[in-house]
Backbone atoms as SQL, in Angstrom:
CREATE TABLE atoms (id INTEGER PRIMARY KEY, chain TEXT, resi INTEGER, resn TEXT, atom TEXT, x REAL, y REAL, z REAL);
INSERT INTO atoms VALUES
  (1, 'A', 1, 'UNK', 'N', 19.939, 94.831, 166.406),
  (2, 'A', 1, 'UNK', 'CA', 20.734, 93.689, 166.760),
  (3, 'A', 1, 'UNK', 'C', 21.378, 93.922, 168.116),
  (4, 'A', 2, 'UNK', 'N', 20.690, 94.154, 168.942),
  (5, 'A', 2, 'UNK', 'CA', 21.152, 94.299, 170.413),
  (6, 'A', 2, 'UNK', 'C', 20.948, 92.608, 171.356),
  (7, 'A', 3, 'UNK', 'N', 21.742, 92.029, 170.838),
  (8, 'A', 3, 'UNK', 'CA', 22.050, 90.363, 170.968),
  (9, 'A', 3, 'UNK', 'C', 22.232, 90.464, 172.414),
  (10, 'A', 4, 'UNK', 'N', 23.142, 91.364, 173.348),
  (11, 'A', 4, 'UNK', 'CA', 23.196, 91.809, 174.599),
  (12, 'A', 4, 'UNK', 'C', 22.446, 91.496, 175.453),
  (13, 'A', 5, 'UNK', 'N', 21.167, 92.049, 175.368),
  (14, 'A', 5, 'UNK', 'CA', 19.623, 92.110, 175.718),
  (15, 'A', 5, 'UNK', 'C', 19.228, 90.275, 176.209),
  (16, 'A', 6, 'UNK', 'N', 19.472, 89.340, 175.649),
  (17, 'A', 6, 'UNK', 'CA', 19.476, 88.576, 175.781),
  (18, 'A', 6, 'UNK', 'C', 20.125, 87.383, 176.742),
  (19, 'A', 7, 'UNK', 'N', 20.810, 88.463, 177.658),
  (20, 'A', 7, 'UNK', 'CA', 22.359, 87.135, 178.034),
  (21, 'A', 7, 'UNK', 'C', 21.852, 86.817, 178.689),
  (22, 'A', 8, 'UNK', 'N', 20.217, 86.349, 180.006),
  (23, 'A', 8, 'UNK', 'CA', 20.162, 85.222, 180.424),
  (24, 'A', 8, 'UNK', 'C', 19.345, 84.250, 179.677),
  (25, 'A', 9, 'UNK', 'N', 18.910, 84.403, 178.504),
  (26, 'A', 9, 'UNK', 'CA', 18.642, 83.447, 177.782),
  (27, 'A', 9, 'UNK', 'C', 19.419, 82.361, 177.658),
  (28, 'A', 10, 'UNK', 'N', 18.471, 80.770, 177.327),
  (29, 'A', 10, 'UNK', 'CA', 19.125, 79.700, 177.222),
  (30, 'A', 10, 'UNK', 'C', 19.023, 79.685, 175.850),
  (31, 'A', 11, 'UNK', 'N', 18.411, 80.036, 175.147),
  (32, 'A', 11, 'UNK', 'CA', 18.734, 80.082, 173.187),
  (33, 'A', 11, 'UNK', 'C', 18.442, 81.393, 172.909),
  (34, 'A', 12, 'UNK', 'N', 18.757, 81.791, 171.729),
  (35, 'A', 12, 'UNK', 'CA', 18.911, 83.459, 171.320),
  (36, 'A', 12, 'UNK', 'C', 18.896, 83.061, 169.683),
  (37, 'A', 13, 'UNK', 'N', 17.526, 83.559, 169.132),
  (38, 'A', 13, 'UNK', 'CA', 17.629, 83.887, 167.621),
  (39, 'A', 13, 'UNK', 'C', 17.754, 85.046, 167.364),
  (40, 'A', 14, 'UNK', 'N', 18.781, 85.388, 166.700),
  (41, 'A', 14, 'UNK', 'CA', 19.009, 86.699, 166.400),
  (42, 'A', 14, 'UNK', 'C', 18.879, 86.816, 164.537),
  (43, 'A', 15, 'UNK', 'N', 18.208, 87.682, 164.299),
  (44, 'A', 15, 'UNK', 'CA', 17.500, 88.111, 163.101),
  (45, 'A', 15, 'UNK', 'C', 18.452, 89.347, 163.023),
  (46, 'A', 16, 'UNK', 'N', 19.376, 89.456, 161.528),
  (47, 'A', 16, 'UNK', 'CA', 20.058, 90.164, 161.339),
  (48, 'A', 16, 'UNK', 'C', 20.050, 90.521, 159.757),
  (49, 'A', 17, 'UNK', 'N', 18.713, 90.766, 159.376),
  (50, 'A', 17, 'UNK', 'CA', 18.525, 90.874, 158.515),
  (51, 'A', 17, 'UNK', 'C', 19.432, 92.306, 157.269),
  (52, 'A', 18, 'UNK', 'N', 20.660, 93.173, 157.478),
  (53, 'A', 18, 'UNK', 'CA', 21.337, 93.988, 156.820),
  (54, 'A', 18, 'UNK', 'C', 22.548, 93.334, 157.054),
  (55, 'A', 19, 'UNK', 'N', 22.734, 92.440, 157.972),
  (56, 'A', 19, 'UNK', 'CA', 24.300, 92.413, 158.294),
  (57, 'A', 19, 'UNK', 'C', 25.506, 91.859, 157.194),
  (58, 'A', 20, 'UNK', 'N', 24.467, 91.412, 156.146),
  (59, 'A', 20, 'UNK', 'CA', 25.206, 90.603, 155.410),
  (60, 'A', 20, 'UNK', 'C', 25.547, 91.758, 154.682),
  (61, 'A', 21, 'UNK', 'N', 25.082, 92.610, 154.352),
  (62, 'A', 21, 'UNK', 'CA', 24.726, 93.293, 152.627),
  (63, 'A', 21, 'UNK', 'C', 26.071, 94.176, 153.764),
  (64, 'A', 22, 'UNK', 'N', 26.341, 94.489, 155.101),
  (65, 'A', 22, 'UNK', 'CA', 27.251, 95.579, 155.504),
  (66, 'A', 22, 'UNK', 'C', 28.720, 95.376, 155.901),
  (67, 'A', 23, 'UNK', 'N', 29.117, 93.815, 155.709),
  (68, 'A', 23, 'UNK', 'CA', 29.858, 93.278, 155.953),
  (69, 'A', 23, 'UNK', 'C', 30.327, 92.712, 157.432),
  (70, 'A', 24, 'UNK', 'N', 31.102, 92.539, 158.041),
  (71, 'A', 24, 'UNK', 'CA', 31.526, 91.744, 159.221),
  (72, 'A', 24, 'UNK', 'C', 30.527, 92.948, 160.529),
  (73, 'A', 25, 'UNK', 'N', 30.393, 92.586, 161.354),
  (74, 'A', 25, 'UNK', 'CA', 29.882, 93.677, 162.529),
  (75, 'A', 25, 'UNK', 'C', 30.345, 93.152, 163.586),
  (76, 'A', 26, 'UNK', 'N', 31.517, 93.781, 163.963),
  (77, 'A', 26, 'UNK', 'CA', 32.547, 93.144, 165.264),
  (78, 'A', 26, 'UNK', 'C', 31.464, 92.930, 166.402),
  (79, 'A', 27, 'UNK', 'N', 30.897, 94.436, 166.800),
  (80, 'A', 27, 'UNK', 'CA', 29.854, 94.676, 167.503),
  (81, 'A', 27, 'UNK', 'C', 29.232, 92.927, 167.998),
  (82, 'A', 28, 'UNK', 'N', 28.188, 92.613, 166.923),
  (83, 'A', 28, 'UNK', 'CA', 27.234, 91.884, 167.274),
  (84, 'A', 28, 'UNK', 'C', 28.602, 90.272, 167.056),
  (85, 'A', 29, 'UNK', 'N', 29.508, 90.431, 166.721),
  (86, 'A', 29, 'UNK', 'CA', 30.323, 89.130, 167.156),
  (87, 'A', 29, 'UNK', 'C', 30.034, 89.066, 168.174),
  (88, 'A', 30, 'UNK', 'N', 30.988, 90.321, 169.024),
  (89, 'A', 30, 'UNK', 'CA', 31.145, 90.168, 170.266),
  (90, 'A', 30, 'UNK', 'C', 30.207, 89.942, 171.368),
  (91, 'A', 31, 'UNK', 'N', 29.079, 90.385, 170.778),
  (92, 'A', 31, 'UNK', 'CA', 27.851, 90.097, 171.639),
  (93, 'A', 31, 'UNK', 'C', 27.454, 88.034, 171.810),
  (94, 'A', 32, 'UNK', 'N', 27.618, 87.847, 170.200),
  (95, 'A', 32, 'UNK', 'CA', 27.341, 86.578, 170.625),
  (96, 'A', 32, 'UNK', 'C', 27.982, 85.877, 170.976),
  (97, 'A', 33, 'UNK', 'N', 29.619, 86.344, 171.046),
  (98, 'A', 33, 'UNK', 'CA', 30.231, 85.199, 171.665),
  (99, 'A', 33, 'UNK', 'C', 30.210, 84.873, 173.157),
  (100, 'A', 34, 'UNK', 'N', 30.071, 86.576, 173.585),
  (101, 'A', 34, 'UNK', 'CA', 29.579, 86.449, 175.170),
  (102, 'A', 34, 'UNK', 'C', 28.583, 85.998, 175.255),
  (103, 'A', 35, 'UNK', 'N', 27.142, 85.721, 174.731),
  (104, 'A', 35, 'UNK', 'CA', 26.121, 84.581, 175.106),
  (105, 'A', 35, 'UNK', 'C', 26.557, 83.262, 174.755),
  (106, 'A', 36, 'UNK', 'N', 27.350, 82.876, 174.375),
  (107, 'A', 36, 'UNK', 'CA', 27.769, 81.319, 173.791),
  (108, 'A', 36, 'UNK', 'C', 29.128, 81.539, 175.284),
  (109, 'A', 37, 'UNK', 'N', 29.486, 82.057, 175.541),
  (110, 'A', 37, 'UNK', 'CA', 30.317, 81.982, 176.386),
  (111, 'A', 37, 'UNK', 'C', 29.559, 81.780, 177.905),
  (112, 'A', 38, 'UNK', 'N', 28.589, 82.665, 177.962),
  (113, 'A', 38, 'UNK', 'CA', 27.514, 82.123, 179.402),
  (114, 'A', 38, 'UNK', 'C', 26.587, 81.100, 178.585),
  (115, 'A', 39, 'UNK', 'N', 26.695, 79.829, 178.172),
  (116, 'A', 39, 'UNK', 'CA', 25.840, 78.969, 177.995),
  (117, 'A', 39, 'UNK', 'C', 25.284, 78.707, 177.166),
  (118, 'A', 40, 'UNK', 'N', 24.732, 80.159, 176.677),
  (119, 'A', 40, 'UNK', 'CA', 23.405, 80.358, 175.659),
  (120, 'A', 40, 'UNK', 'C', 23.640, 79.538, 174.260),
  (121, 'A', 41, 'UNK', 'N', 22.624, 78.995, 173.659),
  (122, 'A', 41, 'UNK', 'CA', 22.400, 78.229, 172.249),
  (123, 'A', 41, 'UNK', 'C', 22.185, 79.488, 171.410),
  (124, 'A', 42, 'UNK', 'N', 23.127, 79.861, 170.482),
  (125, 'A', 42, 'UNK', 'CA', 22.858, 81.179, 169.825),
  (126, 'A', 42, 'UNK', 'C', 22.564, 80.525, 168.231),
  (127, 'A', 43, 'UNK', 'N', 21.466, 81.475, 167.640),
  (128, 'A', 43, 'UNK', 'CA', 21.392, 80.883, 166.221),
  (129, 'A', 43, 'UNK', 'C', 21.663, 82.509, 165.189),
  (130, 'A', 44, 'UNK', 'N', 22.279, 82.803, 164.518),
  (131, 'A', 44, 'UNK', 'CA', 22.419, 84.065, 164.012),
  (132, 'A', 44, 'UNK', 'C', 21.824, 83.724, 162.700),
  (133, 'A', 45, 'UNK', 'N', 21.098, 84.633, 162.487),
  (134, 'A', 45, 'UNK', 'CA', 20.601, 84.239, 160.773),
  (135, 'A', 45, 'UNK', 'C', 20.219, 85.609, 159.999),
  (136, 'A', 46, 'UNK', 'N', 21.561, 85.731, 158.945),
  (137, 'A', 46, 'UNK', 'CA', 21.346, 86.809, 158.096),
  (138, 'A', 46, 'UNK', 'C', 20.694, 85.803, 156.520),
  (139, 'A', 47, 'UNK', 'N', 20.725, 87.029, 155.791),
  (140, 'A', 47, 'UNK', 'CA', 20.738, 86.662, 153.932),
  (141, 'A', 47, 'UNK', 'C', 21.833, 85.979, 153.687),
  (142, 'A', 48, 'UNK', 'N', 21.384, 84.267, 153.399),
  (143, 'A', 48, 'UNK', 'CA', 22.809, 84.000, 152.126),
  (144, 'A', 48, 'UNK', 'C', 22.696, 84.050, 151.125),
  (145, 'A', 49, 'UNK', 'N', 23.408, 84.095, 149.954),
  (146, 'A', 49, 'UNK', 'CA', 23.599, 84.259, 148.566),
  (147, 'A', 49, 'UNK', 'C', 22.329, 83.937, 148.289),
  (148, 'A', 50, 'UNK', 'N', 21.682, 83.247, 148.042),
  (149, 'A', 50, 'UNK', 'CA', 20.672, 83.150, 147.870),
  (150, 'A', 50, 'UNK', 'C', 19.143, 83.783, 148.246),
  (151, 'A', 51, 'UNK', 'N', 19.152, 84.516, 149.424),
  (152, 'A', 51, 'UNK', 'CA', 18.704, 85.257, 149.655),
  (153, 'A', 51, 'UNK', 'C', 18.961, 86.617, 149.590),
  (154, 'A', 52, 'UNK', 'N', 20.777, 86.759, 148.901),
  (155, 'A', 52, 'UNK', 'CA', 20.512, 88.645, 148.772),
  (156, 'A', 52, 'UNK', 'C', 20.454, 88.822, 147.660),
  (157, 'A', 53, 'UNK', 'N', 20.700, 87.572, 146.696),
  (158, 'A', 53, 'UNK', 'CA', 20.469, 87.669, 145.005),
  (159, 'A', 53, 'UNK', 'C', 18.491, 88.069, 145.191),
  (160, 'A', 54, 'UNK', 'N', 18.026, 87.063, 145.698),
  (161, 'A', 54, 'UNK', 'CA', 16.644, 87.238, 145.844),
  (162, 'A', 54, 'UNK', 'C', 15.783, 89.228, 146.133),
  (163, 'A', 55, 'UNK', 'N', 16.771, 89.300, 147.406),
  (164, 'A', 55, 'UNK', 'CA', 16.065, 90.742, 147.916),
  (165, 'A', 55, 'UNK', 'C', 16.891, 91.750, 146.685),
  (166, 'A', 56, 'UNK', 'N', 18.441, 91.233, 146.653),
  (167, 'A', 56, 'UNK', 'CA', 18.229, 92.256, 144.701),
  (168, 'A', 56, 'UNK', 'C', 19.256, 93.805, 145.746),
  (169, 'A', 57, 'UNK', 'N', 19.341, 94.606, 145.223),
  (170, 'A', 57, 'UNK', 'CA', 20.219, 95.845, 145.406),
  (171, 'A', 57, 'UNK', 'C', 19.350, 96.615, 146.730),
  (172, 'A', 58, 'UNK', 'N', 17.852, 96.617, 146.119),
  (173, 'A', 58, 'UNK', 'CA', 17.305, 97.572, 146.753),
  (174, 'A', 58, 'UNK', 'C', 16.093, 97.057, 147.465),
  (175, 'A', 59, 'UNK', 'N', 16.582, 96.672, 148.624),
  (176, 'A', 59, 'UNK', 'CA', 15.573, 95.731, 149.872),
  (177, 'A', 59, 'UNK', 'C', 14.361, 96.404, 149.931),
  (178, 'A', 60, 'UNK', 'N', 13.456, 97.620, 149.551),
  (179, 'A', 60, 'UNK', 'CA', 12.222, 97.992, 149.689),
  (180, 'A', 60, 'UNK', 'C', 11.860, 97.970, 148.129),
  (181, 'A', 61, 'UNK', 'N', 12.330, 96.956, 147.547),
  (182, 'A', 61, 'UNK', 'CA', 11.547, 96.531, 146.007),
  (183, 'A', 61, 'UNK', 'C', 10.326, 95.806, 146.365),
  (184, 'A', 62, 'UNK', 'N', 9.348, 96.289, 146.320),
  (185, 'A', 62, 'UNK', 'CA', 8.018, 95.314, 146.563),
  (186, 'A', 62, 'UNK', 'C', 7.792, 93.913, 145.141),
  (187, 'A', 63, 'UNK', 'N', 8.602, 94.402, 144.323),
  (188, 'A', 63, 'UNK', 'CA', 8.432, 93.213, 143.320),
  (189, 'A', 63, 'UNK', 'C', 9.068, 91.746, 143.726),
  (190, 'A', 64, 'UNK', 'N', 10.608, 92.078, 144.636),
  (191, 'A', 64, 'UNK', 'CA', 11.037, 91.072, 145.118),
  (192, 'A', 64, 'UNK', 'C', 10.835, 90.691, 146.537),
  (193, 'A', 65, 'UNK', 'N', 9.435, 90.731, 146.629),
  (194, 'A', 65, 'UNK', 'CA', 9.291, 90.449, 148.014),
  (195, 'A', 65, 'UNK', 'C', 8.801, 88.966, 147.947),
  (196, 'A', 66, 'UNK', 'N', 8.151, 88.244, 147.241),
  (197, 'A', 66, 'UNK', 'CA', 7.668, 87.495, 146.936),
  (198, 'A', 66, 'UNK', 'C', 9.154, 86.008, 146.794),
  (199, 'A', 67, 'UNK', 'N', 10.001, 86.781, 146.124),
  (200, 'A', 67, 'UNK', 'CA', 11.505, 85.894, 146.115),
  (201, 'A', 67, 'UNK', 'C', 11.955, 86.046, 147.086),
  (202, 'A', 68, 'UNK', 'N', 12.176, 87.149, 148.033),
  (203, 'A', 68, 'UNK', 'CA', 12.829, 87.048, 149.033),
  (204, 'A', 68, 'UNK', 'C', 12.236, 86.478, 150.652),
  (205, 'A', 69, 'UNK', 'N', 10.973, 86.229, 150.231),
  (206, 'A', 69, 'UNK', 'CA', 9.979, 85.738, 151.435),
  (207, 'A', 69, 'UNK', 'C', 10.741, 83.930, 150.746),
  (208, 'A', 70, 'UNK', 'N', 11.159, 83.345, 149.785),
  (209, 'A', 70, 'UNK', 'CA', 11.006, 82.235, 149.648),
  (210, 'A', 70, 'UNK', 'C', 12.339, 81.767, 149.847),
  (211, 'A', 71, 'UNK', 'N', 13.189, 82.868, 150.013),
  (212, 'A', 71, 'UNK', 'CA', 14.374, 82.639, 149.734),
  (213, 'A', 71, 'UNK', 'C', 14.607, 82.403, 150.990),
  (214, 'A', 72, 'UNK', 'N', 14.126, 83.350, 152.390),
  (215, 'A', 72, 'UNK', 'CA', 14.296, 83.346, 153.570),
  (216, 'A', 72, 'UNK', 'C', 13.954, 82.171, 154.367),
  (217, 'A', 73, 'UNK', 'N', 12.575, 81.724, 153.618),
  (218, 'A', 73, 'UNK', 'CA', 11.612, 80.354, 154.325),
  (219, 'A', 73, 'UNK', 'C', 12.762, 78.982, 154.053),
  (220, 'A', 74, 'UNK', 'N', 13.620, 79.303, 153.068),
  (221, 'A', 74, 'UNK', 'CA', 14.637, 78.353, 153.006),
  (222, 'A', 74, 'UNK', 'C', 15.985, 77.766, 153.604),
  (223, 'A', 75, 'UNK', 'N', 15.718, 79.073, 154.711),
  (224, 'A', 75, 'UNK', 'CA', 16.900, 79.106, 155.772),
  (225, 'A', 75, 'UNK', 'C', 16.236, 78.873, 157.101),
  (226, 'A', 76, 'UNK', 'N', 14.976, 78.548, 157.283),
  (227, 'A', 76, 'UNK', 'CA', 13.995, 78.263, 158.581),
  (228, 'A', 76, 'UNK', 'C', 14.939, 76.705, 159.217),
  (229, 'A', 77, 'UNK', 'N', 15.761, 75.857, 158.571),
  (230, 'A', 77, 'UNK', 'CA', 15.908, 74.858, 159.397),
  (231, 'A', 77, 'UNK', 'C', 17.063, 75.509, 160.615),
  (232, 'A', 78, 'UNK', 'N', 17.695, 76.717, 160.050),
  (233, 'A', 78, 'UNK', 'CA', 18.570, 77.446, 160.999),
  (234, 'A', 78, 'UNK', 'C', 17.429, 77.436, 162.027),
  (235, 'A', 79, 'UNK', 'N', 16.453, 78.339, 162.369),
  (236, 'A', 79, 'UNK', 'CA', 15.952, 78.215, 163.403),
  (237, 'A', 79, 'UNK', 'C', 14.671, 77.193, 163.816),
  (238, 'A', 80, 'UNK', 'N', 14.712, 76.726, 163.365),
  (239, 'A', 80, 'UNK', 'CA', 14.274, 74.987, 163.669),
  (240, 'A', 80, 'UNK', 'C', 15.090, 74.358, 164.458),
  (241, 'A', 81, 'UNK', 'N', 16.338, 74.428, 164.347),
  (242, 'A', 81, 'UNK', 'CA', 17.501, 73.766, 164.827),
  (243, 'A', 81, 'UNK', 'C', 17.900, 74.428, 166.141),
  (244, 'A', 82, 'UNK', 'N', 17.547, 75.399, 166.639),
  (245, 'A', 82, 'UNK', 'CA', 17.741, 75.596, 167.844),
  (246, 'A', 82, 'UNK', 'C', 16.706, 75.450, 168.895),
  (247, 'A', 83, 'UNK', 'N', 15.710, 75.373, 168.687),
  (248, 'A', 83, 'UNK', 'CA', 14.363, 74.943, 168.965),
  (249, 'A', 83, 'UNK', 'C', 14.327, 73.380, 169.393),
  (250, 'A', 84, 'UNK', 'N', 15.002, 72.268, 168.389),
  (251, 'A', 84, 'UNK', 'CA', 14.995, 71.136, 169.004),
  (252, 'A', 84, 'UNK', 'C', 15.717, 70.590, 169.915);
């Protein structure tokens, strides 16, 4: 999650796929607020409830990969939405 990397971008999807399960990450705040602060369209997209019930305790369960691929495809209008 080096969101940084990005600051002359005019949109920034950032894929933060642990951040939820680790709680707040000042870090990557601060990163995106400085790209939303130079301009940038930022879209941040971790697991919601619904997707960390899906991936389950232990994210390299190959049984819940299948729920958590569906759970994720259900949060695609997040980045749809920065795209249009």
């Amino acid at each position: 999650m080096n969101a940084d990397l990005a600051a002359d971008a005019r949109r920034v999807l950032v894929l933060a796929p642990t951040s939820a399960a680790f709680g707040p990450m000042p870090r990557l705040s601060a990163q995106l607020d400085a790209l939303r602060a130079a301009g940038s369209r930022v879209v941040l997209v971790t697991p919601d409830a619904a997707a960390r019930t899906a991936i389950g305790r232990n994210v390299l369960d190959p049984a819940r990969r299948a729920g958590a691929a569906r759970a994720g495809r259900a949060q695609a209008d997040e980045v749809g939405a920065l795209w249009a």
